[in-house]
C-alpha atoms as one frame of an Amber mdcrd trajectory, in Angstrom:
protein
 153.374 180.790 141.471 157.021 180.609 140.026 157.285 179.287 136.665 159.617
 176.382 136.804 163.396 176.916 135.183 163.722 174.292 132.379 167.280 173.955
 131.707 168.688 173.087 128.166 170.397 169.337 127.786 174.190 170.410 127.539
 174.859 169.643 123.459 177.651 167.356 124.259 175.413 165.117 126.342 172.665
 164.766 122.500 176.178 163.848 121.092 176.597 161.118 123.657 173.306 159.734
 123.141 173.863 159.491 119.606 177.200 157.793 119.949 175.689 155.136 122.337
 172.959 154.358 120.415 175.397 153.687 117.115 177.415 152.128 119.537 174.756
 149.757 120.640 173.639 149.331 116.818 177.176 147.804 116.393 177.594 145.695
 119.124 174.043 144.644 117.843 176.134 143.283 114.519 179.085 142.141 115.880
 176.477 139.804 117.721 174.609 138.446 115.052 178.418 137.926 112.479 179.827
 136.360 116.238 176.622 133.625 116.557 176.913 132.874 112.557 180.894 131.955
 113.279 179.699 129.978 116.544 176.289 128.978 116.828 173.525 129.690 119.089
 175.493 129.069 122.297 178.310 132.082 121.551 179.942 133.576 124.607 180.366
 137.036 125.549 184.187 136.651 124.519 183.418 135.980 120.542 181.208 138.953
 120.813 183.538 141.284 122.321 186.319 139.654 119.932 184.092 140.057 116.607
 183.475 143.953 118.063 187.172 144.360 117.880 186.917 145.730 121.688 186.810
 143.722 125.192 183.785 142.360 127.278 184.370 145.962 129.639 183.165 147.862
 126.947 180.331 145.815 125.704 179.179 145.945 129.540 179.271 150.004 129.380
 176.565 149.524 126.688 174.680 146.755 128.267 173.837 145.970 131.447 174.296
 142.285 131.236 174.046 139.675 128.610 170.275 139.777 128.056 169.873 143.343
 127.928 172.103 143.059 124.679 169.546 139.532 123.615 166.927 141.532 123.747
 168.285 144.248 121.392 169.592 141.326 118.893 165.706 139.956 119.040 164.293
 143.210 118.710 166.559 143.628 115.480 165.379 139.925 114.114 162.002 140.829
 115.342 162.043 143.881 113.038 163.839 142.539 110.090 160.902 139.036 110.023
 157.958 141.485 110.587 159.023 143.367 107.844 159.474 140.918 105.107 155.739
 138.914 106.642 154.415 142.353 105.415 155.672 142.310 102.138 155.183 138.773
 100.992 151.604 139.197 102.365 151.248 141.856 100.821 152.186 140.487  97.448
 148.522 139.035  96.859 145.458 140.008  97.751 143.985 136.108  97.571 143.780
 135.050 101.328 145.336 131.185 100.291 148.427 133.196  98.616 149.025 135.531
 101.414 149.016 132.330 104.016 151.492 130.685 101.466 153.581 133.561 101.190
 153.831 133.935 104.868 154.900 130.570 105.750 157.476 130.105 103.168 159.120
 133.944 104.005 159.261 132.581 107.995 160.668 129.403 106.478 162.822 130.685
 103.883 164.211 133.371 106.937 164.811 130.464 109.312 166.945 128.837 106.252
 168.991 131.432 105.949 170.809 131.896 109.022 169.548 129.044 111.663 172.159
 129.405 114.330 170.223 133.523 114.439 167.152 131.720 114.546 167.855 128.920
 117.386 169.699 132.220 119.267 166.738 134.153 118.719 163.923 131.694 119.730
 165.416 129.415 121.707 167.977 131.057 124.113 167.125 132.031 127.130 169.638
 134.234 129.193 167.080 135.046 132.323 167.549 131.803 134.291 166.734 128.512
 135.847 163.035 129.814 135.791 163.116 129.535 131.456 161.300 132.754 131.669
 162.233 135.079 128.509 163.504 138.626 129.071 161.449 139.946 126.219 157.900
 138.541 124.275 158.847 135.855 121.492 159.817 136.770 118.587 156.387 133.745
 117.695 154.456 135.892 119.345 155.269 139.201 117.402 154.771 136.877 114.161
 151.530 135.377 115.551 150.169 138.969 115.889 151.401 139.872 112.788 149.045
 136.916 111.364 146.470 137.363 113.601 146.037 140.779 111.791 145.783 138.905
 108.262 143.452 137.325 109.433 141.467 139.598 110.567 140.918 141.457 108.109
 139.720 137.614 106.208 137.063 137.525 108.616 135.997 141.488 108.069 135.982
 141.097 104.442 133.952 137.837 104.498 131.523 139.383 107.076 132.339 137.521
 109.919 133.357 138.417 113.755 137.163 139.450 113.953 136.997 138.391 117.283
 138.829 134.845 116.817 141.581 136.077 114.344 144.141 136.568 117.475 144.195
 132.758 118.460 144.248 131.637 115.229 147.124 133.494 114.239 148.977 132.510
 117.056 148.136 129.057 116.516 148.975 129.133 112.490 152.595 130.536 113.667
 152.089 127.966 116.370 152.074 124.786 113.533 154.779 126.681 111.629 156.941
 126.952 114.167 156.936 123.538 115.562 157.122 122.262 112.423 160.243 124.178
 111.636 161.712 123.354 114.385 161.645 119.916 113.603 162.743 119.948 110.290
 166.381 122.167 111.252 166.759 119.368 114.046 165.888 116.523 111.222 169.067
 118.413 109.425 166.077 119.693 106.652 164.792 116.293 105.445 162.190 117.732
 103.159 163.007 120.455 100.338 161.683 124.056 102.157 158.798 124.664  99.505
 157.542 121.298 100.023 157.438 121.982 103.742 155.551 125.302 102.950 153.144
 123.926 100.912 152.739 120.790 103.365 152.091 123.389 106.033 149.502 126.259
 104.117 148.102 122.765 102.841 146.800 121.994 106.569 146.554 125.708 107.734
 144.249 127.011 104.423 141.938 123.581 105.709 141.260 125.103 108.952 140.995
 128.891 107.964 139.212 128.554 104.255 135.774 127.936 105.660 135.594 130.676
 108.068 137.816 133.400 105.714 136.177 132.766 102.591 132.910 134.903 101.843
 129.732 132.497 101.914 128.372 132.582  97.987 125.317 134.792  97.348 122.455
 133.302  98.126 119.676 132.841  95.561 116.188 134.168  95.098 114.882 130.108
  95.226 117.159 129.617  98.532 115.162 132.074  99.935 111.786 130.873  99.229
């Protein structure tokens, strides 16, 4: 049998790829500097205008409007995961980590809401409400879903429940956060984060927490 001819990618066509993808990367910018000027709601015109180019050319890099919403969520996804690593990993007490965690998704929120209400509350797909990509919650529910699982290891127990609880920690944060940028932030954000570990640590503290030694008379 004839061994089949691979032919080489043409250089030029590498140095396309690379071009699009920096291209995307930008139009990925312009995007997030175009919602901070106009909110959560921003057309594709203060996009293209922020890019310095026209809507024609941001369609030659994405198909339609949520191919280029899920690239901005993907970047937002990234940027959140990344610092919910660090501040948990900034302790090694379980009730620190689940403070740290919910005041660095609070504190992020705080920082740029009109990203956040883009991010986790637009949804380009249709009547239907369906999202074109998974939440960015449930990225940062599996993110504490892992925390917790390794609480449960450590402490003996089954892992098996850490996935719904994390999703239903990021659940309470969420909602609650959500209320308090449409209350126009009535409460201070630390007070908020320690209101909120406050009522998750009451849930999660008996089942994370290793079970004290027990002694030779408990035996008996």
């Amino acid at each position: 049998m004839k061994a089949e001819t691979v032919t080489p990618r043409d250089r030029r066509d590498s140095r396309w790829d690379e071009h699009r993808r920096v291209r995307r990367e930008q139009l990925v910018d312009a995007t997030l500097a175009a919602v901070g000027k106009h909110g959560a709601g921003v057309g594709m015109e203060e996009i293209a205008a922020e890019a310095g180019t026209s809507k024609t050319v941001v369609y030659r890099h994405f198909a339609d409007r949520s191919e280029l919403y899920v690239a901005v969520c993907s970047r937002v996804a990234e940027q959140l995961t990344r610092k919910l690593r660090e501040a948990m990993g900034s302790s090694s007490d379980p009730r620190q980590m689940v403070a740290a965690a919910v005041d660095t998704y609070l504190a992020f929120l705080e920082a740029d809401p009109a990203v956040y209400r883009f991010v986790v509350t637009h949804s380009p797909a249709g009547d239907d409400g369906s999202d074109p990509i998974s939440s960015l919650s449930d990225l940062v529910g599996a993110e504490v879903g892992s925390l917790v699982a390794g609480f449960l290891t450590r402490a003996g127990q089954d892992p098996a429940p850490a996935a719904p609880w994390g999703h239903g920690v990021i659940g309470l944060v969420r909602a609650a956060a959500d209320w308090w940028l449409r209350a126009d932030r009535p409460m201070p954000r630390a007070q908020l984060a320690t209101h909120l570990t406050d009522l998750a640590w009451a849930g999660l503290s008996g089942v994370v927490t290793p079970a004290p030694p027990t002694t030779p008379e408990e035996k008996s």
